[in-house]
C-alpha positions in Angstrom: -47.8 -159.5 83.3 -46.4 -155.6 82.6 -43.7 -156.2 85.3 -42.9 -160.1 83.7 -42.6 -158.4 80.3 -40.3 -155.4 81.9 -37.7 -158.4 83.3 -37.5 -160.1 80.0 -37.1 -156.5 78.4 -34.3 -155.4 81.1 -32.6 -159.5 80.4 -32.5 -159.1 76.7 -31.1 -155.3 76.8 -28.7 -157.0 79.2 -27.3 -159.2 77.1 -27.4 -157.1 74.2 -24.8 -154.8 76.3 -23.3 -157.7 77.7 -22.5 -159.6 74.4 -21.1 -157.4 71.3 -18.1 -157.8 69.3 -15.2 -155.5 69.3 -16.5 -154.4 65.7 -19.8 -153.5 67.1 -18.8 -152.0 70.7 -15.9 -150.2 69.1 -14.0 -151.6 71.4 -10.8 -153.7 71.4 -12.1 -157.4 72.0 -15.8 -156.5 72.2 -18.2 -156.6 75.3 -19.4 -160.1 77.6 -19.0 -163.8 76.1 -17.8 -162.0 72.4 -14.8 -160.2 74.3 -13.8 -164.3 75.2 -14.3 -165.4 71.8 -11.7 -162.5 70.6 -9.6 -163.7 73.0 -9.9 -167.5 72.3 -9.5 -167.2 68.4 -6.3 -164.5 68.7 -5.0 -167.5 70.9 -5.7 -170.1 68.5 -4.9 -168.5 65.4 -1.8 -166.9 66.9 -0.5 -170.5 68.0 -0.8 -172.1 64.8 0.5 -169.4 62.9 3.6 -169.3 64.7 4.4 -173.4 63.8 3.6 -172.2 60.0 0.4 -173.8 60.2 -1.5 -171.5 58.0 -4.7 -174.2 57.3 -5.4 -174.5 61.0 -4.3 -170.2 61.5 -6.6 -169.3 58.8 -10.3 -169.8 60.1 -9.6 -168.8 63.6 -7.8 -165.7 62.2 -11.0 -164.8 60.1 -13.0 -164.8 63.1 -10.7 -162.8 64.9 -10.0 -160.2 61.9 -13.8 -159.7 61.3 -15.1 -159.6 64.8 -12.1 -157.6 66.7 -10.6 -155.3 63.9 -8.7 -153.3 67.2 -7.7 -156.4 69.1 -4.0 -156.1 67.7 -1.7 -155.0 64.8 -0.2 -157.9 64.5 -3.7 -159.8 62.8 -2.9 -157.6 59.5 0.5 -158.4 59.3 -0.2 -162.4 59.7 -3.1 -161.9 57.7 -1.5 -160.7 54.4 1.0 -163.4 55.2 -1.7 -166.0 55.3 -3.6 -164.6 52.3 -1.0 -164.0 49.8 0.5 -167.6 50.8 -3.0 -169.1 50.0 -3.4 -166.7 46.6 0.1 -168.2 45.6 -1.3 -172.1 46.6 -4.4 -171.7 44.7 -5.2 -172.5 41.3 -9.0 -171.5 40.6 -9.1 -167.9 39.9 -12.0 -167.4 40.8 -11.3 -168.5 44.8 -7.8 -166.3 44.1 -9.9 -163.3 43.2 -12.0 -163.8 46.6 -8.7 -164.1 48.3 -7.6 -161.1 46.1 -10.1 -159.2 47.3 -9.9 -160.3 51.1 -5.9 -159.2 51.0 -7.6 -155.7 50.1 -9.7 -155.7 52.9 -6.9 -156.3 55.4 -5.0 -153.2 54.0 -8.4 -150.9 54.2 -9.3 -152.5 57.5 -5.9 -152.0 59.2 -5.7 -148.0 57.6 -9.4 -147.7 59.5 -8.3 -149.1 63.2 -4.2 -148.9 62.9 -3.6 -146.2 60.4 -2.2 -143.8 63.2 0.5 -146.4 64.5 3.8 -144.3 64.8 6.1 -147.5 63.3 3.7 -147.4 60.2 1.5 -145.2 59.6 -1.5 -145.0 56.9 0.9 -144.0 53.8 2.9 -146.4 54.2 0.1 -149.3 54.8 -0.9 -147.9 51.3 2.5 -147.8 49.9 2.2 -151.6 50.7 -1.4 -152.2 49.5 0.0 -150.4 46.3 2.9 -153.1 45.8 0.4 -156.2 45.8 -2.1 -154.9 43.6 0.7 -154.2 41.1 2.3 -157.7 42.2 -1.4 -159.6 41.3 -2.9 -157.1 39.0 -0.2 -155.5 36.8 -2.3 -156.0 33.9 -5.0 -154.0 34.8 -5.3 -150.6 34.1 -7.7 -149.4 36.6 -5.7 -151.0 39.1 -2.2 -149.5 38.6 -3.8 -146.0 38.0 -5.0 -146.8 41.8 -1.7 -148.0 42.8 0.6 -145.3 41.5 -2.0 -142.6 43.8 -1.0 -144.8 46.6 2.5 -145.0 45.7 2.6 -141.3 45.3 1.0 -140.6 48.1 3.5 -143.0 50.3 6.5 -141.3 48.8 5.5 -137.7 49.6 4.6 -138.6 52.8 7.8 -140.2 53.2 10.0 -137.9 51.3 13.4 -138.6 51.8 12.7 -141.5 54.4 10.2 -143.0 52.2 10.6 -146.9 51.8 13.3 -148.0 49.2 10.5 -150.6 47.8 8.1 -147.8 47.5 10.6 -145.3 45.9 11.4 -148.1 43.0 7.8 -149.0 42.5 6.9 -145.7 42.1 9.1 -144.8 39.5 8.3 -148.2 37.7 4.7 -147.5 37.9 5.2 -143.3 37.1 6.9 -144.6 33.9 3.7 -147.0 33.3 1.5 -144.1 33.5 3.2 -142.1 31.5 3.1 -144.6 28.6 -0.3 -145.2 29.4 -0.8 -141.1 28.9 -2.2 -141.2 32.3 0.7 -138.2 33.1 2.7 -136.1 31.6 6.6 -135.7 31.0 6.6 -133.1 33.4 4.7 -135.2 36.3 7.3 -138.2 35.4 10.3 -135.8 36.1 9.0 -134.6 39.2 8.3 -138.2 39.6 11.6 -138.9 39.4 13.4 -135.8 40.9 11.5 -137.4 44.0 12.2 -140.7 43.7 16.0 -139.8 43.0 16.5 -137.4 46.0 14.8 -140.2 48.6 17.6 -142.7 47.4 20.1 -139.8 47.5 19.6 -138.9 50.8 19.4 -142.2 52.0 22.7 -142.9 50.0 24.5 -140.5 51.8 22.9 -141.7 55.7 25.4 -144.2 57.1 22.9 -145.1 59.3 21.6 -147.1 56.5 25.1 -148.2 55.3 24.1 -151.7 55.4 21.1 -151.2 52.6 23.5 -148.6 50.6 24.6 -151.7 48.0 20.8 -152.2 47.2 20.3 -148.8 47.3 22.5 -148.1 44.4 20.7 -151.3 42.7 17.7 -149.8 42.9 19.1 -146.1 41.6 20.4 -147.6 38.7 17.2 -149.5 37.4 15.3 -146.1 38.3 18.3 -144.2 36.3 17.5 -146.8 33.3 14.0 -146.5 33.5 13.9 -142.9 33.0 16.2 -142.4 30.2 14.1 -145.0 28.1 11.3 -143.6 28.6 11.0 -141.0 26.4 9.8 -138.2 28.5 12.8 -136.1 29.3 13.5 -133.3 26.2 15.4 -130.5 26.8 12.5 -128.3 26.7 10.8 -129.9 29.4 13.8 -130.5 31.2 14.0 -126.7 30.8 10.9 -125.7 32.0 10.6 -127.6 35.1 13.8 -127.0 36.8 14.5 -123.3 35.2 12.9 -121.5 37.6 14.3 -124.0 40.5 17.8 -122.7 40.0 18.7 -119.7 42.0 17.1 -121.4 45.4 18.9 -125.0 44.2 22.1 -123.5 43.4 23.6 -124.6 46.8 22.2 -128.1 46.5 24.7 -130.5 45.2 22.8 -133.2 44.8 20.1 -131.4 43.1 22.9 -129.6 41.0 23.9 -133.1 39.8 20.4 -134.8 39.0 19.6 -131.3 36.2 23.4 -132.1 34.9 22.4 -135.6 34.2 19.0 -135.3 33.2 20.5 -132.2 30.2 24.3 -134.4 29.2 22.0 -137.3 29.1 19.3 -135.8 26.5 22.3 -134.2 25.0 21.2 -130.3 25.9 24.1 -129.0 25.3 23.1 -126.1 24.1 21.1 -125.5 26.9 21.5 -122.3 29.1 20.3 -124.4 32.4 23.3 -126.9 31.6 25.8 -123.9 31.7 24.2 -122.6 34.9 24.4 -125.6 36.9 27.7 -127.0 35.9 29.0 -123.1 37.2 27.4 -124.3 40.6 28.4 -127.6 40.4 31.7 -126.4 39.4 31.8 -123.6 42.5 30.8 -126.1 44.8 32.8 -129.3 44.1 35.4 -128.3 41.9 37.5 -131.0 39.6 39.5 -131.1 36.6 36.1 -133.2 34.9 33.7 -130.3 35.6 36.0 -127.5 34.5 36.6 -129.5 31.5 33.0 -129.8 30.9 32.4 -126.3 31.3 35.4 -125.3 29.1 33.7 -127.8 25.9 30.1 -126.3 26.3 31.5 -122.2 26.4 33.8 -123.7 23.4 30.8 -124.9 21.6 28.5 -121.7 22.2 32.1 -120.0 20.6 32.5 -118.2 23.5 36.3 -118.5 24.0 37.3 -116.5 26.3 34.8 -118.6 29.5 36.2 -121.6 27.6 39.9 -120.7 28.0 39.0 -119.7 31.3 38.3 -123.1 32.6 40.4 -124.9 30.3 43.5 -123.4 32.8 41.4 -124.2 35.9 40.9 -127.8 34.5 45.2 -127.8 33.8 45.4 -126.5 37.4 42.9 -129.1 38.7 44.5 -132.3 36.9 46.9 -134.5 38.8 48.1 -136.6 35.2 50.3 -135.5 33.6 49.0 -136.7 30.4 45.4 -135.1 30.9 47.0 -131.9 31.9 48.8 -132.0 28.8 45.6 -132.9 26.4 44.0 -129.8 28.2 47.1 -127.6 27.2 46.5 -129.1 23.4 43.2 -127.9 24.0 44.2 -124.6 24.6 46.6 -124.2 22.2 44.2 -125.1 19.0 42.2 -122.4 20.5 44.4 -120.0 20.4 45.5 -121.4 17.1 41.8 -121.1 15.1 41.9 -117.5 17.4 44.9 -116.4 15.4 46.5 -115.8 18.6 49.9 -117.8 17.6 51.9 -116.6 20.5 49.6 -118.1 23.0 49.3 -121.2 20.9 52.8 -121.7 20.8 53.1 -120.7 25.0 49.8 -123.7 26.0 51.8 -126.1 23.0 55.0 -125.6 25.1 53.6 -126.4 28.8 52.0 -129.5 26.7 55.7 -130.5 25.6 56.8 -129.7 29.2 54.0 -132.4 30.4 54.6 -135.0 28.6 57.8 -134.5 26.4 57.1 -137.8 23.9 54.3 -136.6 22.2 54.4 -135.3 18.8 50.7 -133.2 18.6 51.8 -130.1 20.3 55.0 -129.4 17.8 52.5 -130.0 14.9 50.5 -126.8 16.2 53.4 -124.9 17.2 54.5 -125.4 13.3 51.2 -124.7 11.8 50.7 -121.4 13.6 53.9 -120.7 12.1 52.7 -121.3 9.0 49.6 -119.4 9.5 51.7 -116.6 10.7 53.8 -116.5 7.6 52.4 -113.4 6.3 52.9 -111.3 9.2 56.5 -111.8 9.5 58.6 -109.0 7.7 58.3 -107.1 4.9 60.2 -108.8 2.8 59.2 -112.2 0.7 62.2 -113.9 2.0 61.3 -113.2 5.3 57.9 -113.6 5.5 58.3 -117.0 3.8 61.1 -117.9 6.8 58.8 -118.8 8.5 58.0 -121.9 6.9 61.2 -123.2 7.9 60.5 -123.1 11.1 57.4 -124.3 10.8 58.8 -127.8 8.9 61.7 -127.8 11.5 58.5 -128.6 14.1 57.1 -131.3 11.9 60.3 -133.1 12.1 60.9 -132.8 15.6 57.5 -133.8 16.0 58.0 -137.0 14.1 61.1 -137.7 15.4 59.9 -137.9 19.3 56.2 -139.5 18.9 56.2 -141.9 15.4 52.5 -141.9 15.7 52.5 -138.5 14.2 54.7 -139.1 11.2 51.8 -139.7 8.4 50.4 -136.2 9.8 53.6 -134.3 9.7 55.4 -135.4 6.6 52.1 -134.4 4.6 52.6 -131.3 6.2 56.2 -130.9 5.7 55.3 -131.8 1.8 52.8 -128.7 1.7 54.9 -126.2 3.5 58.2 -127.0 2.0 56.9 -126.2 -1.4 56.5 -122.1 0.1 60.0 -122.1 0.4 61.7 -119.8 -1.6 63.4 -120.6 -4.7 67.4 -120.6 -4.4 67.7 -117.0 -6.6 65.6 -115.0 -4.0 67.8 -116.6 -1.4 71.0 -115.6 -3.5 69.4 -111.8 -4.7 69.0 -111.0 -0.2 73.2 -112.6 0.0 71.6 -115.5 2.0 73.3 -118.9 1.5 71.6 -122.1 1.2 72.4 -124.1 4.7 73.5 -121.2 6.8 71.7 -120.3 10.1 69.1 -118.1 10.1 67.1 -116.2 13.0 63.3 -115.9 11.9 61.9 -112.7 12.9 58.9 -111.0 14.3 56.5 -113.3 16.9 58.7 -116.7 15.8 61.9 -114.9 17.0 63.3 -118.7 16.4 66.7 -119.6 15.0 66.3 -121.8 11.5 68.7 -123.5 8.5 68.6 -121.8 4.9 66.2 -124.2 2.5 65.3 -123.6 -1.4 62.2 -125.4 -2.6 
């Protein structure tokens, strides 16, 4: 009887080694008559599922997915294929939040037995588990505070080479969370800073020139999504990428995203701005960026770094009409400086530029005017110089009509400083006769009585 007892014993342990699934031998078909069944469903389900015969694919499949988890790779691709076409055929909610549930098991289940697989590894399975939870559950609060972890997670794992659908469902979701008070402004920009340099870099690969039109889809809605939502003040703005600077300052792209981030919330009194533009500026030089610069100096009334890159951005400029705007520029500068010399000189290179327009003899004539005092001693002379000064308003009007409101009303003000016909007869000066205006004018004028 003990030895009868110690066969059946020794049969059953037998076929208990003899018959286990891939799930319970750890192995990749399972052990004995279970190893055949693995084998007979991945056939099955494999077969139908490649003539789109997902009805037939799907319980054959099952059997397969929970009985051989490491048979292949390929049953959690087909399977979220299968499921989320069955989710998207059903109408009972309750049967699509079973299936709901299942597609969430065959994300789990493929990070447990395939989340080391070089082609895609375990962030990226999540970045995908994160996309259809947000794609059936976008409603649900709990669920896209799990999805934006995952999402994070698959774009820092990825960094630069992260996923384009993960990059602009992360920012999508970051933006979510933000409104949901889940983050904070400064998590959203960094947020975005990361999103923004993964589609930068990936931008500039011409490896991937054949995504690079979607790519700059997908920057834009990110770039729209930001600046609605709210999070980016100056302050912040500030804060976060201050202390970046001196080890960014090389870093174009970087250089660019802080530019943007401060025109765009209008910093423009912001010390960052001022920085980066500089390195911008250093690094890709153009007529734009010294223009830029030469605005923001002239707005913190620092002239001098203003008139400093107001002559690179006239150096930089291949139009003729820009260059000359920039030399206008520069001239009312010098102008509201009380340096009428060098408003006259930048007024000049204007004219030189482009010899129609009728702005750039209006300032030469009102730093004439302005100068008035400081020409002479005498009253005569001193008030010369408003001849000079009106002979500029009509030559302005005379080669750019747009101007001629602007400079008769000027020529009505000025003309009435002339002097009256005896101070012009007490120096023996004739109404009419030529007359050579001195001090910085040094400009040869007509005789006029108010």
């Amino acid at each position: 009887m003990k030895i009868f007892k110690l066969i059946v014993i020794g049969s059953l342990l037998s076929y208990t080694v003899l018959a286990q699934t891939g799930r319970e031998s750890q192995t990749r078909y399972g052990v004995g008559e279970d190893s055949i069944a693995c084998l007979k469903n991945l056939s099955l389900y494999t077969e139908d599922f490649k003539n789109k015969n997902f009805d037939a694919a799907f319980p054959t499949w099952q059997e397969a997915f929970d009985n051989c988890p490491a048979a292949t790779v390929n049953l959690y691709i087909d399977g979220v294929a299968m499921v989320t076409k069955k989710i998207s055929d059903n109408k009972d909610p309750n049967v699509a939040e079973d299936l709901y549930q299942l597609l969430m098991k065959v994300y789990d289940q493929r990070i447990e037995y395939f989340g080391n697989h070089p082609r895609t590894p375990a962030s990226d399975i999540k970045g995908f588990k994160a996309i259809d939870m947000l794609k059936y559950k976008r409603d649900d609060k709990e669920v896209i505070e799990e999805a934006y972890n995952l999402l994070d997670e698959a774009v820092s794992a990825g960094k630069n080479n992260a996923h384009m659908a993960f990059l602009a469902t992360f920012m999508n979701t970051s933006v979510t969370m933000f409104k949901m008070d889940k983050i904070d402004a400064e998590k959203l920009i960094k947020d975005y800073t990361a999103v923004t340099d993964g589609l930068d870099s990936q931008l500039a690969d011409q490896t991937r020139a054949r995504f690079h039109e979607q790519l700059e889809r997908i920057k834009g809605g990110v770039e729209s999504l930001f600046a609605n939502s709210g999070a980016a003040d100056c302050e912040t703005i500030d804060r976060i990428f201050g202390p970046q600077l001196e080890e960014k300052k090389f870093e174009l792209a970087w250089l660019k995203l802080v530019s943007r981030l401060l025109m765009r919330e209008d910093c423009e009194d912001s010390k960052l701005l001022y920085q980066v533009s500089e390195y911008q500026h250093n690094i890709e030089p153009s007529a734009a960026s010294a223009y830029g610069l030469a605005k923001m100096y002239l707005k913190s009334n620092d002239l001098k770094r203003s008139i400093e890159f107001f002559e690179e951005a006239v150096k930089l400029s291949e139009n003729d009409n820009q260059r000359a705007d920039f030399l206008r520029q520069l001239a009312l500068i010098h102008l509201s400086d009380e340096n009428y010399a060098q408003s006259r000189r930048n007024a000049l290179r204007a004219i030189e530029a482009r010899p129609d327009w009728g702005a750039p003899y209006i300032i030469i004539g009102k730093a004439y005017a302005a100068s008035a005092n400081t020409i002479g001693s005498k009253e005569v002379e001193k008030k010369s110089a408003y001849w000079a000064a009106v002979d500029k308003f009509m030559k302005a009007k005379a080669v750019d009509s747009s101007v001629a409101e602007e400079a008769n009303e000027l020529i009505r003000i000025y003309s009435a400083h002339f002097p009256a016909t005896d101070e012009i007869f007490f120096e023996g000066l004739e109404v009419g006769s030529a007359y050579t205006v001195g001090g910085w004018i040094k400009e040869v004028t007509s005789i006029r009585a108010k």
